[in-house]
C-alpha positions in Angstrom: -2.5 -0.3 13.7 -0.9 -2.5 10.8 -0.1 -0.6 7.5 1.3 -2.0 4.4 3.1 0.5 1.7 4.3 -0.2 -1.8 7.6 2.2 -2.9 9.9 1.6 -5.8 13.1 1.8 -6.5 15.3 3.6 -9.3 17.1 1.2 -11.7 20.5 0.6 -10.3 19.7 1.8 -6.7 19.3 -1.9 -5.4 22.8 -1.9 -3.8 22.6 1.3 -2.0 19.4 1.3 -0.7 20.3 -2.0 0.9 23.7 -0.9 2.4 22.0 2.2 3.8 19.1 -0.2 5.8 22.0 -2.1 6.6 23.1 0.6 8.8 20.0 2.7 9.8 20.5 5.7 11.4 20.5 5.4 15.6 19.1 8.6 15.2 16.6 8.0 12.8 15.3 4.3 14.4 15.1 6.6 18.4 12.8 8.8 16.1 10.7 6.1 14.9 10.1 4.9 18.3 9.7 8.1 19.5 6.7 8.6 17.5 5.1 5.4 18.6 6.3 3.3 15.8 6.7 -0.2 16.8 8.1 -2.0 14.0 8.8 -1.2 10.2 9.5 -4.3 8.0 10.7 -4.1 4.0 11.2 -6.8 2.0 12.3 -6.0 -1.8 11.7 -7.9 -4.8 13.7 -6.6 -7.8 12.9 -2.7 -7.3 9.9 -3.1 -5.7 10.1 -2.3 -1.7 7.3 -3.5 0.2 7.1 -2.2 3.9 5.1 -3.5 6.8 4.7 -1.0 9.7 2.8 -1.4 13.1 2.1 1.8 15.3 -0.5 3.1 17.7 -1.8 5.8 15.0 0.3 6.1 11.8 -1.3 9.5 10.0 0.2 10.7 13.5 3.5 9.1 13.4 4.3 9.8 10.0 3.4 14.1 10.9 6.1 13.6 13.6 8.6 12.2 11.7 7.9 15.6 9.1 9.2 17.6 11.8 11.9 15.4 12.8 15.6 17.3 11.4 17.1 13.8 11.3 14.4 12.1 9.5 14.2 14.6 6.7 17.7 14.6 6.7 17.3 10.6 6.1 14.5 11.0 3.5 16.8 13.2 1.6 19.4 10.4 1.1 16.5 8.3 0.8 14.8 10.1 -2.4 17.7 10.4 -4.9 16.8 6.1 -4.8 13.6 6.5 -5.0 11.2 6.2 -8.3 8.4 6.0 -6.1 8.8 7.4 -2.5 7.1 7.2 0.4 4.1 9.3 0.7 5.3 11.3 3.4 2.6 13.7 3.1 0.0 12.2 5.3 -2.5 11.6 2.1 -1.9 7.9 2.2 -1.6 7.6 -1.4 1.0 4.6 -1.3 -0.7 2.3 1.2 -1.6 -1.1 0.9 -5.2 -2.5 1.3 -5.4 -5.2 4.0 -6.9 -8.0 2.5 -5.9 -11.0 4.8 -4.4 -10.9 8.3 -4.3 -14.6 10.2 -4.9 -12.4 13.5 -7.6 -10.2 12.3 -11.5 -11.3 13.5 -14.6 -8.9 11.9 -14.9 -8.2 15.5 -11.3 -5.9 15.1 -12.6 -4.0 12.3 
């Protein structure tokens, strides 16, 4: 499964967000693979943080990571940066449509 989300910074967090993904948690990337995530990409332009995440079955791996102690410990640090966080909640309000995928065939869908 690919997902794309969109989250947004806070106006002068630019610095410390990227010093803290600099230095990810050990904890926190075991838990990620724990839960059957694969990979989780950002890229930022200006305050907007645009992440790229493949995993077996996401709505799953992000319910996981909700009961993970080290993960909501990391999403604590995390907010206070935040304007718009990541929809933790499992609603999928701040995902991405998939419009274009070079390995995607109608035959995936």
């Amino acid at each position: 499964m690919k997902v794309g989300l969109h989250t947004r910074l806070r106006a002068g967090a630019e610095a410390r967000y990227d010093e803290y993904h600099a230095r990810v948690w050990p904890g926190v990337l075991a838990g990620m693979r724990k839960v059957g995530i694969r990979s989780w990409v950002i890229f930022r332009d200006g305050l907007d943080l645009f992440h790229y995440v493949e995993c077996e079955d996401y709505d799953r791996a992000m319910a996981a990571l909700r009961e993970d102690p080290l993960d909501r410990q990391w999403q604590a640090e995390m907010t206070p940066l935040m304007e718009v966080a990541h929809d933790l909640s499992g609603s999928g309000s701040d995902r991405l449509k998939l419009i274009f995928d070079l390995d995607w065939t109608p035959a995936q869908s």
